[in-house]
C-alpha positions in Angstrom: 71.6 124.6 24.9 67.7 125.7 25.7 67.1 126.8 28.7 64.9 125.0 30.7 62.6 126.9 33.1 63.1 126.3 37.0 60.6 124.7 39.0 61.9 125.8 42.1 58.7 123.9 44.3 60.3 120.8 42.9 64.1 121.5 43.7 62.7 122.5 47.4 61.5 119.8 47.3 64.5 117.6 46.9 67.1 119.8 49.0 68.6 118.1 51.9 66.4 118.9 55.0 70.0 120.7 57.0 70.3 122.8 54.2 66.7 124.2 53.3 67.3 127.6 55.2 70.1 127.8 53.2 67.8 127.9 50.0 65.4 129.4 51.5 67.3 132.6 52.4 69.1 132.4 48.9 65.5 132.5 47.2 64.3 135.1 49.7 66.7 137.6 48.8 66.4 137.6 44.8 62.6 137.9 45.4 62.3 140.1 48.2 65.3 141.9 49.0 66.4 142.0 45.1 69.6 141.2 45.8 72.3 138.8 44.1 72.7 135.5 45.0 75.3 132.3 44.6 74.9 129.6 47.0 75.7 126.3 47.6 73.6 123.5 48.6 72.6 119.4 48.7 69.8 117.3 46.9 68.7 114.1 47.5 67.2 112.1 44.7 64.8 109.6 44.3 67.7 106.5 44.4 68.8 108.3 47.8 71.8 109.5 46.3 73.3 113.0 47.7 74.5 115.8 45.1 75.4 119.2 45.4 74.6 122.1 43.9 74.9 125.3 43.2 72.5 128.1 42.8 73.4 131.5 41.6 70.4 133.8 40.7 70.6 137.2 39.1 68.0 140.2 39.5 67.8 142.2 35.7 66.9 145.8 36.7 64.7 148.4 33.9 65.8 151.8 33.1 65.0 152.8 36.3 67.1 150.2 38.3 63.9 148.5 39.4 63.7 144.5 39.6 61.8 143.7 36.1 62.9 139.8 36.6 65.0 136.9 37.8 67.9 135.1 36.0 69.7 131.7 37.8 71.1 129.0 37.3 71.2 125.6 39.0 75.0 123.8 38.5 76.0 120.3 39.7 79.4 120.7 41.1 79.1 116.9 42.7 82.2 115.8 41.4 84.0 119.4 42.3 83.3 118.9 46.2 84.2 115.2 46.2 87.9 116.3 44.3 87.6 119.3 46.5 87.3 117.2 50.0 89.5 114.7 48.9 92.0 117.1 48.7 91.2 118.9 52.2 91.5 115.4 53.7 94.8 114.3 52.0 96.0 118.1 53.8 94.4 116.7 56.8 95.9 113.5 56.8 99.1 114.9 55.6 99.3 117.7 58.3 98.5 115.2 61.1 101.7 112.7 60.0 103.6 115.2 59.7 102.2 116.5 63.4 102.7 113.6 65.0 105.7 112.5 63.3 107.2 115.9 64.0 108.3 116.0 60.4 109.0 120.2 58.4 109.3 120.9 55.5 111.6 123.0 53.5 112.8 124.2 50.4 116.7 126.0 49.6 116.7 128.5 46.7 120.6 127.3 45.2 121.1 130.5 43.2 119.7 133.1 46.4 120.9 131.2 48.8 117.7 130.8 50.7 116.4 128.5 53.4 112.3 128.5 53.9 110.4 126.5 56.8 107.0 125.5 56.3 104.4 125.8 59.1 105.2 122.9 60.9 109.2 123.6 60.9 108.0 126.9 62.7 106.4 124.8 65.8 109.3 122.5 65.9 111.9 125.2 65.5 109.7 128.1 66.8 112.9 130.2 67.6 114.2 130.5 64.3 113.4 132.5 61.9 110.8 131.1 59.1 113.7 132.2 56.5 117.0 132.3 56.9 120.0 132.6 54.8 122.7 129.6 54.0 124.9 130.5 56.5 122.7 131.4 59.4 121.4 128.0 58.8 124.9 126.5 59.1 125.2 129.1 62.1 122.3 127.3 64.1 123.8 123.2 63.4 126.1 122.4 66.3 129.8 123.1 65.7 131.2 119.9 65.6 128.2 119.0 63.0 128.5 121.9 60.6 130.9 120.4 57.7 129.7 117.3 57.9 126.1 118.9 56.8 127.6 120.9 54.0 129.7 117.9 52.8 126.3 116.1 52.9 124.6 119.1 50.8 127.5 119.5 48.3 127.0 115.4 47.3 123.4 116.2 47.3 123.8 119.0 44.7 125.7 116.7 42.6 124.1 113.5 43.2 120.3 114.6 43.5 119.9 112.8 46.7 120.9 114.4 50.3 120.6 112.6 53.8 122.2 114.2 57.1 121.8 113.9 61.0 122.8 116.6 62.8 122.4 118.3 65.9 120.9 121.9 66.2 121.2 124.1 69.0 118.1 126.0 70.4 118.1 128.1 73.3 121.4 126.2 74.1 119.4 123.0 74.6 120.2 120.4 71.9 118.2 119.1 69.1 119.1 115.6 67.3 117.2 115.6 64.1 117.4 113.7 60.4 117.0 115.8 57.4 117.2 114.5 53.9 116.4 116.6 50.3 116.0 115.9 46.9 117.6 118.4 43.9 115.5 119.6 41.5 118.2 119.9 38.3 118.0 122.3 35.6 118.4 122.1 31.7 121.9 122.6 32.5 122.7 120.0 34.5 123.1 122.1 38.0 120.9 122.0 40.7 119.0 125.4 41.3 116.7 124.0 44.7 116.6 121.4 46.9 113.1 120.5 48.5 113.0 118.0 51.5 111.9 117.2 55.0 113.5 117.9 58.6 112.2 115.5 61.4 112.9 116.3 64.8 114.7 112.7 66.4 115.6 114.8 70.0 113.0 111.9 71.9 114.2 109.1 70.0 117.6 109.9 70.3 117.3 109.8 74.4 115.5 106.6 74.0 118.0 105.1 72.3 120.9 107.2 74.9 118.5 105.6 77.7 118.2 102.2 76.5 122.5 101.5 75.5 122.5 103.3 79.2 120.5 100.7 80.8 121.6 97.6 78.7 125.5 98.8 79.6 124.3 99.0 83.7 123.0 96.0 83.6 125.7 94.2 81.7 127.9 96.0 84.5 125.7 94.7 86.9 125.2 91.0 86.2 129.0 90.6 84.7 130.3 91.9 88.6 128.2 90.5 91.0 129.8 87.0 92.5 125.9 85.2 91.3 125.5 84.0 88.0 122.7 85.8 86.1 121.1 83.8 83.2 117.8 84.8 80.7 116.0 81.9 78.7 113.3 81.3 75.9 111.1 79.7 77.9 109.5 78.0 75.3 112.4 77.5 73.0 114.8 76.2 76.0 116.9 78.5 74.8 119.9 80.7 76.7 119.5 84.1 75.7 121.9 85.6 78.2 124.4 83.8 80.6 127.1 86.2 82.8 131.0 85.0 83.2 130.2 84.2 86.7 128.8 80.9 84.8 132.7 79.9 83.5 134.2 79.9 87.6 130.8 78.3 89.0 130.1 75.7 86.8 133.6 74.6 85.4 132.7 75.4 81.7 132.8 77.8 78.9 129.2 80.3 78.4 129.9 79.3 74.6 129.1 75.5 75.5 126.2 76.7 77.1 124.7 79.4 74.3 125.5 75.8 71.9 123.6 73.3 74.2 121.5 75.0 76.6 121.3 71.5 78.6 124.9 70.9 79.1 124.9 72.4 82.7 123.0 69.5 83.7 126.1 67.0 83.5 127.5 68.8 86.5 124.7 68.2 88.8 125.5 65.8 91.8 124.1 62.4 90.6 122.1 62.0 93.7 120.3 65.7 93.0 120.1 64.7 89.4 116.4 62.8 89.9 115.1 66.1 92.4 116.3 68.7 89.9 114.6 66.8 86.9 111.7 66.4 88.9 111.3 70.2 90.4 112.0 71.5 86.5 108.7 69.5 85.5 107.4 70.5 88.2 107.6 74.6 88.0 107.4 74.3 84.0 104.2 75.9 84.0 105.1 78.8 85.9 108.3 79.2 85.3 109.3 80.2 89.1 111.4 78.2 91.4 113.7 77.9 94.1 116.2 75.0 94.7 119.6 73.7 96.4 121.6 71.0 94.8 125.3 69.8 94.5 127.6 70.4 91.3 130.7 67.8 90.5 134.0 69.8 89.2 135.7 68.3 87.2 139.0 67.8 89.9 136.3 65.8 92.2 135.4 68.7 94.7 131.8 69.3 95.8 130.1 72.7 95.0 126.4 73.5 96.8 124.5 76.1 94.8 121.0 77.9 94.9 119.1 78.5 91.6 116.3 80.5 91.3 113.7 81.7 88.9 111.9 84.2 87.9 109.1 84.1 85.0 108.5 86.9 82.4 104.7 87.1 80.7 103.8 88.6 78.3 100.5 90.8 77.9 98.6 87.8 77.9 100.4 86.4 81.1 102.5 83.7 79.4 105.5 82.9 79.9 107.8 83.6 77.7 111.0 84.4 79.0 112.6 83.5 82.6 115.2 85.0 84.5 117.6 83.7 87.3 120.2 83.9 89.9 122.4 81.2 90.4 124.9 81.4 93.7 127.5 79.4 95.4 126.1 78.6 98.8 129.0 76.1 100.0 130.3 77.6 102.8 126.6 78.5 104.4 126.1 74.7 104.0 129.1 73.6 105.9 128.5 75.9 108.4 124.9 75.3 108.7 125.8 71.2 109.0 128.2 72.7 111.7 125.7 74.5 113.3 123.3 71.4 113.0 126.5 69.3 114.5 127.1 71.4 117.3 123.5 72.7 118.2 122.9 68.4 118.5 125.9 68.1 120.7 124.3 71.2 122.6 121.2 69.8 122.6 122.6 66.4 124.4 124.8 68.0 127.1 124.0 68.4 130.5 125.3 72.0 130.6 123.2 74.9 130.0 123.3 76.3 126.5 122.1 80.5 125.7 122.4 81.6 122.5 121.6 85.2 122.4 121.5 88.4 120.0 123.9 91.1 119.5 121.2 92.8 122.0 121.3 90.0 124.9 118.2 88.3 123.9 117.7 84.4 124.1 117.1 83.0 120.6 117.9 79.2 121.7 118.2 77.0 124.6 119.4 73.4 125.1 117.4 71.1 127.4 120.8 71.3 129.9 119.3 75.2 130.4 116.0 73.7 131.4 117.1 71.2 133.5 118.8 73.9 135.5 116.2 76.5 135.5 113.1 74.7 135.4 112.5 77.1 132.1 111.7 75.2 128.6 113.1 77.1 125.2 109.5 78.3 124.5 109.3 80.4 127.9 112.4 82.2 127.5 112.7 83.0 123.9 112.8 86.7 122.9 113.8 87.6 126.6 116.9 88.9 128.6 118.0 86.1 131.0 118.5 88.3 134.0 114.8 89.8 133.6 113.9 86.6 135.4 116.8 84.9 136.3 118.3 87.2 139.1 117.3 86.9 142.7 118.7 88.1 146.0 122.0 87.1 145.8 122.5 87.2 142.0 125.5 89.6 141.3 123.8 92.1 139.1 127.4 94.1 138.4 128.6 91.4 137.0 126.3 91.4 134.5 127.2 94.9 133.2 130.6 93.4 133.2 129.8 90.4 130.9 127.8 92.7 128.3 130.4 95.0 128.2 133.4 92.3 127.4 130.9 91.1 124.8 130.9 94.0 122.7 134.7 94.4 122.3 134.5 90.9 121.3 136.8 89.1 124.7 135.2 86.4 125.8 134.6 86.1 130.0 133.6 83.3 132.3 132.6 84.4 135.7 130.5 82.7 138.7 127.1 83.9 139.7 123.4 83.1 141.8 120.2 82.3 139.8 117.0 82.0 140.7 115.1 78.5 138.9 111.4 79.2 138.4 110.5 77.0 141.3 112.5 79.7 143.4 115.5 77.9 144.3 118.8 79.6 144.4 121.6 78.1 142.5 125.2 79.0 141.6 126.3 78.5 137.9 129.5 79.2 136.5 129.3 80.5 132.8 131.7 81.3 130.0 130.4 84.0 127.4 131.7 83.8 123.7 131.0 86.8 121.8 130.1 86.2 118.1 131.4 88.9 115.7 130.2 90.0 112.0 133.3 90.6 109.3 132.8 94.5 110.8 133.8 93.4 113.7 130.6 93.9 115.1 128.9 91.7 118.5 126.7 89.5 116.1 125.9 86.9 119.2 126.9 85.3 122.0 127.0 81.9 122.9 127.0 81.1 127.1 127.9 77.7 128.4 126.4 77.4 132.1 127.4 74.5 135.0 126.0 73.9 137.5 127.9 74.2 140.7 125.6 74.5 143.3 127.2 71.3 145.1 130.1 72.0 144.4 129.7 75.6 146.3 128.4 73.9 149.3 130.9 71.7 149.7 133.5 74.5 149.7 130.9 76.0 152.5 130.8 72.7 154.7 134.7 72.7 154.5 135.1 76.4 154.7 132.6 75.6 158.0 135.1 72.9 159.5 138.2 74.7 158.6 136.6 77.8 161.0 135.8 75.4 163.4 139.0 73.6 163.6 140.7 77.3 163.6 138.5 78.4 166.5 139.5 75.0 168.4 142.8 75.8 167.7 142.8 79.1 169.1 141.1 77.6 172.4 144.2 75.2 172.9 145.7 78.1 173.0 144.7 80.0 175.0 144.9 77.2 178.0 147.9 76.0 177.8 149.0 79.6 178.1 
């Protein structure tokens, strides 16, 4: 091919405005400094197109080694960079999977008995050496993994293919990692190196370790506790999870339930039926509720229970699971109708009714209290009855007495002096019951007060005439000796 002369104005002309000192200092040092040059640089053409190219210039010396003139050559090596950067950024791309994937790689000489890491095996497993012998591999896999890993390798001579997980010990801290190879088989039919890949599975391992951990506590948890524990598809209606508790609460089996996530229903009460219909619609937005109702075994008995949700969302804040707790409340709703029994007898009585906290307190008086003290509930809630009770004659020993009997849990009646809040002294006779918790703790106490002012005054006007008789007695007496 002829060459062409260069018009180097014109190819200054079209280099890339970042890379012009570049060229410039290339140029400058054939024709000033006489020096060599092979560079590297970009064009862009008229279409706006980018190219590279490179520029290698040549000084020819004379006889006397002086610069008689320049030689160069202009190359376009476009299609060289692109392959060339491809390549860099398949590395790139390569490197950072393998990075973040924590993924070696490694390759066994059969014959020497070899083992090589590449770079990235050296960061996981920076303690080991980058090449190690067969058996100082085997030395590093934990004990009870070792054969397994050269039964593994031995199939993988043979078969081409080799897969093993195994643990490796570092430092005495444990790794859990997944290797797998492939043979590379020679002419002969016998495998003379194995290349393949080590990733590192320590994290996922104690994931997985965490998560059986916690789905094995909470199966503990919800298959013990005396409340049923339940998990729905919201949106399907569907049971997803349902603990035993279910089978001795509601009279049937959890795989009747998991079959027809309705079939509870037929055990509600038929008068809650309606108001447990209605409070589902009601709450089907939000997935959250709170409600009492009656179940109907099937031997006729009455069961009370409380069911309550909770919703799950999702990122968007749907619902798209709910869980719940269902629990037997029966015996807190007979006792609370006998609370709500007594407390209206209490309420109707003429007698004055305290209860009071494990600490003496008044939480609830009757309108007989009132009627004898001149104080309503409101006034005297919160309070100790003595702070404003006693008076002059009020018998403040045994007082100490009665909170004492209290806490060993006897119960002790005893006669004392109040003061109303008009001021008027009165004597009431009142029986303490102490209240204990299944500790055998003072829980409260429940005092039962009479009135029996008159009745002291009539002991007085006959204790009075009896004195008076005496003395007229004793006045007989004395005259008729």
């Amino acid at each position: 091919m002829e060459k062409q002369p260069l018009n180097v104005a014109l190819i200054r002309g079209l280099t890339h405005p970042d890379d012009l000192p570049l060229f410039d200092a290339g140029f400058a040092s054939l024709v000033k400094e006489g020096v060599d040059t092979d560079f590297i640089y970009r064009i862009v053409t008229s279409d706006g197109k980018t190219k590279h190219l490179r520029g290698v210039g040549k000084v020819i010396l004379d006889s006397k080694k002086l610069s008689q003139s320049i030689s160069g050559t202009v190359q376009d090596i476009s299609d060289r960079v692109r392959v060339q950067r491809e390549l860099e950024a398949k590395t790139i791309h390569r490197d950072l999977i393998l990075n973040t994937a924590k993924i070696g790689v490694w390759y066994w000489t059969v014959d020497s008995g070899k083992l090589k890491w590449d770079e990235q095996c050296a960061k996981l497993f920076e303690d080991f050496a980058p090449e190690l012998e067969t058996e100082e591999f085997y030395s590093i896999i934990h004990p009870e993994d070792r054969e397994t890993v050269r039964k593994q390798l031995v199939i993988g001579l043979k078969t081409g293919e080799y897969s093993a997980e195994y643990r490796l010990l570092k430092n005495g801290v444990t790794m859990y990692v997944l290797s797998r190879g492939r043979a590379i088989i020679g002419p002969n039919g016998r495998a003379t190196r194995m290349d393949g890949i080590i990733i590192d599975m320590t994290e996922q391992h104690l994931l997985e370790s965490s998560k059986k951990e916690s789905e094995q506590l909470f199966r503990d948890m919800a298959e013990n506790i005396s409340e049923v524990f339940w998990l729905t598809d919201w949106e399907l209606n569907k049971v997803l999870y349902i603990s035993p508790r279910y089978e001795s609460l509601y009279g049937n089996s959890v795989h009747e339930l998991y079959a027809d996530s309705r079939s509870w229903i037929k055990n509600i009460h038929p008068e809650d039926l309606d108001f447990v219909t209605t409070q589902f619609r009601m709450f089907a937005s939000t997935g959250e509720y709170d409600i009492e109702y009656r179940l109907v075994m099937k031997d006729g008995s009455i069961k009370w229970v409380r069911d309550r949700s909770y919703p799950v969302l999702n990122a968007n804040g749907k619902v798209v699971r709910v869980a719940g707790i269902t629990e037997e409340i029966t015996d807190r709703k007979l006792t609370q109708e006998k609370i709500e029994t007594l407390s209206m007898v209490a309420s109707e009585t003429s007698n004055g009714v305290l209860i009071h906290n494990s600490e003496g307190l008044i939480t609830w008086a009757n309108k007989g209290f009132t009627e004898i003290t001149g104080y309503s509930e409101e006034e005297v809630v919160g309070k100790e009855p003595w702070s404003f009770l006693s008076g002059s004659q009020t018998n403040l020993s045994l007082i100490n007495t009665t909170y004492q009997k209290m806490i060993k849990g006897e119960t002790f009646s005893s006669e004392n002096v109040l003061l109303t809040k008009s001021g008027e002294e009165v004597w009431v006779s009142t029986t303490f019951n102490p209240i204990m918790d299944h500790s055998g703790k003072l829980k409260q106490i429940v005092s039962i007060g009479v009135d029996i002012t008159r009745q002291k005054e009539i002991e007085a006007l006959q204790k009075t005439k009896l004195d008076n008789l005496e003395k007229a007695n004793q006045e007989l007496r004395k005259r008729a000796d």
